[in-house]
C-alpha positions in Angstrom: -101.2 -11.9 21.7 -98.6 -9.6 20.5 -96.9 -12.0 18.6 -100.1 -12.8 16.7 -100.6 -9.4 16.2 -97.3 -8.5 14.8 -97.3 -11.6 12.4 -100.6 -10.5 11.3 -99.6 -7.0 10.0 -96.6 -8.7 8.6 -98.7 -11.3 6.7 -100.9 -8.5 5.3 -98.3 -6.0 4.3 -96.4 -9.0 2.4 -100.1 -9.5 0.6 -100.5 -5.7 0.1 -96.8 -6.2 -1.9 -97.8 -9.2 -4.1 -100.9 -7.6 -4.7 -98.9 -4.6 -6.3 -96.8 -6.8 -7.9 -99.6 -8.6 -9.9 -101.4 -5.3 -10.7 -98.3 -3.7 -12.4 -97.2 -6.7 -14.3 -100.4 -6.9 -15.9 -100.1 -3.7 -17.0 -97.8 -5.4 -19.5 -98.9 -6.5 -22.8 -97.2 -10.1 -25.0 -98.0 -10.3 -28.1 -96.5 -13.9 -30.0 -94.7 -13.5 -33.2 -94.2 -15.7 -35.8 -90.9 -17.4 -34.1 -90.8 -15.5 -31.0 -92.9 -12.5 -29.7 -93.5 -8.8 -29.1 -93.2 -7.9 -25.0 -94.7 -4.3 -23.7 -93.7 -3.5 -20.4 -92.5 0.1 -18.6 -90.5 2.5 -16.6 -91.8 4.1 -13.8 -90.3 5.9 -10.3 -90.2 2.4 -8.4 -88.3 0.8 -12.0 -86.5 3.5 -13.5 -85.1 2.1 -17.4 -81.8 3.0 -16.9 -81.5 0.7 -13.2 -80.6 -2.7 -13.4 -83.2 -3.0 -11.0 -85.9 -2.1 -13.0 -84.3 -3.9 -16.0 -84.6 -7.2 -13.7 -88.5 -6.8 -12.3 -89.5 -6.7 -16.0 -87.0 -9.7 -17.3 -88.5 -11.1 -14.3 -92.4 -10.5 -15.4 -91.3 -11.7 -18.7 -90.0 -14.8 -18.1 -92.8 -16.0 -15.6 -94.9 -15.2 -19.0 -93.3 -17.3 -20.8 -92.9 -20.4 -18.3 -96.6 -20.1 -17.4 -97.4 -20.2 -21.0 -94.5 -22.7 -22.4 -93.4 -19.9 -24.9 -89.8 -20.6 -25.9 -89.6 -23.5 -23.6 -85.9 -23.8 -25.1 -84.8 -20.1 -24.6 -84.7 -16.8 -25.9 -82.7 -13.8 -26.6 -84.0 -10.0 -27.1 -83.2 -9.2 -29.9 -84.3 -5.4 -30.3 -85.8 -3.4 -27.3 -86.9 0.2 -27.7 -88.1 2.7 -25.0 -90.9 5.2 -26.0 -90.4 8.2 -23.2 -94.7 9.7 -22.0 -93.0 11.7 -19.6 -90.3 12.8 -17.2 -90.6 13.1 -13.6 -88.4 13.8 -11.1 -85.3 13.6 -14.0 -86.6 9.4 -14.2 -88.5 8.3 -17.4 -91.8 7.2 -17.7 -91.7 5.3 -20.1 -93.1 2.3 -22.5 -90.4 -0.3 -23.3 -90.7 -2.2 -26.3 -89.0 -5.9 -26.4 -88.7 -8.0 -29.3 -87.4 -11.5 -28.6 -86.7 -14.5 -30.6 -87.2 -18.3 -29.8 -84.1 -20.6 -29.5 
């Protein structure tokens, strides 16, 4: 009975983080451009813009975009990204970041 309880709450919690992770990724706005596209994504306390870590979650939101939507089937490479700063807290950006990529 424990056991079923425990892998309950495990199961749930693991949905509870998926869940968050679909909610904040659609927060993000693609926009296609003639040859490759506009991609708005952001910086927040969990994925600062300075941390590799945040850099990946957003590559990472990014390229399940394009795969589920066969955009740049053969590639592609950033080719200009700017941040736009809405606030500071707790000395981390919060921040909109602006990628502008190019099909291969």
């Amino acid at each position: 009975m424990r056991y079923l309880v425990l892998t309950t709450l495990a199961v749930s919690v693991l949905s509870a983080c998926a869940s968050i992770h679909d909610m904040d990724k659609s927060a993000t706005h693609f926009e296609p451009t003639p040859g490759g596209f506009r991609y708005q994504a952001f910086s927040d306390l969990l994925r600062p813009e300075g941390s590799e870590a945040g850099e990946a979650v957003r590559m990472r939101w990014l390229n399940e975009y394009l795969a589920s939507n066969n955009i740049c089937p053969s590639g592609y490479e950033i080719s200009d990204r700017k941040v736009v700063v809405r606030d500071v807290i707790a000395g981390e950006k919060i921040a909109d970041i602006v990628y502008y990529g190019t099909c291969k």
